[in-house]
Phi, psi and omega in degrees: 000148189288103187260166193272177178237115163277141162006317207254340156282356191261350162310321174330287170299338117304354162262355172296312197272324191270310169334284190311312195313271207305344184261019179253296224237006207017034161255146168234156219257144141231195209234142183249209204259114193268185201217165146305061215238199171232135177308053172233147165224127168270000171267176132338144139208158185257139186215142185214125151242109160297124170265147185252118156256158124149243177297341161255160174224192184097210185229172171215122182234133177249153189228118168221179173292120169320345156256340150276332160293353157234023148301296147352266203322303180316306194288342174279268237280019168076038163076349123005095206285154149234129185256344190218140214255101170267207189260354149278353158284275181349305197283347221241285180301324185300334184281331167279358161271354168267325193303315169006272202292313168314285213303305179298341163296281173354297182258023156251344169289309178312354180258015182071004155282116184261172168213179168235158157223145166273135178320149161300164155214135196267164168212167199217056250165141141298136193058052184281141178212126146256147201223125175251145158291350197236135192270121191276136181249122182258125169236105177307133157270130195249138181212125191049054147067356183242149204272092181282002190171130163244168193225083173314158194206109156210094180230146161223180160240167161299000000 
């Protein structure tokens, strides 16, 4: 049987992501209609994935475009360009996913859920197909009303 994500849980994890995004990155997102989805991306796309143990387990991943990821990337690093996503842009974006994902442990203890996280890992490619046991909820970031970066949930609990 599949399991699901409650509901109730995704907030964390969207204001943790948008909190962080913007003080990294000084943009700031809104937020779109979130869905129901599935892992295949048919563009190029750049992908950073966390795993979650403890009251929850599963992953939490964010997918963008390979020129917004190094747009991401340019702004951690003080505007600095990137042209190409080496291993100090990676490194870079891997960091703004711990931080997230900390942050979101951090407001999920205060709600007495505790969790962990696993280092991240990126990936990078056309005609990406990830496959889950946990049905993931995509919630588009929007930034000047256009979709700069999505922030998959796909956790459940014990």
């Amino acid at each position: 049987m599949r399991k699901t994500i409650d509901v109730n849980n995704i907030n964390p994890f969207l204001q943790s992501t948008i909190s962080v995004f913007e003080s990294v990155t000084q943009l700031k997102l809104g937020v779109g209609k979130p869905a129901m989805a599935t892992f295949s991306f048919s563009n190029p796309v750049y992908t950073i994935t966390v795993g979650v143990v403890g009251q929850m387990k599963g992953q939490a991943m964010l997918a963008m475009t390979v020129d917004n990821a190094k747009d991401i990337a340019s702004r951690m690093m003080m505007g600095m360009p990137v042209n190409d996503l080496d291993d100090m842009a990676c490194s870079a974006l891997n960091e703004l996913s711990n931080m997230i994902m900390g942050n979101t442990a951090t407001m999920f203890s205060t709600l007495g859920k505790i969790i962990d996280i696993t280092p991240p890992f990126s990936t990078m490619g056309n005609n990406l197909r990830v496959q889950s046991d946990i049905d993931p909820i995509a919630v588009p970031l929007l930034y000047d009303g256009v979709e700069y970066l999505k922030l998959y949930i796909c956790v459940y609990e014990e």
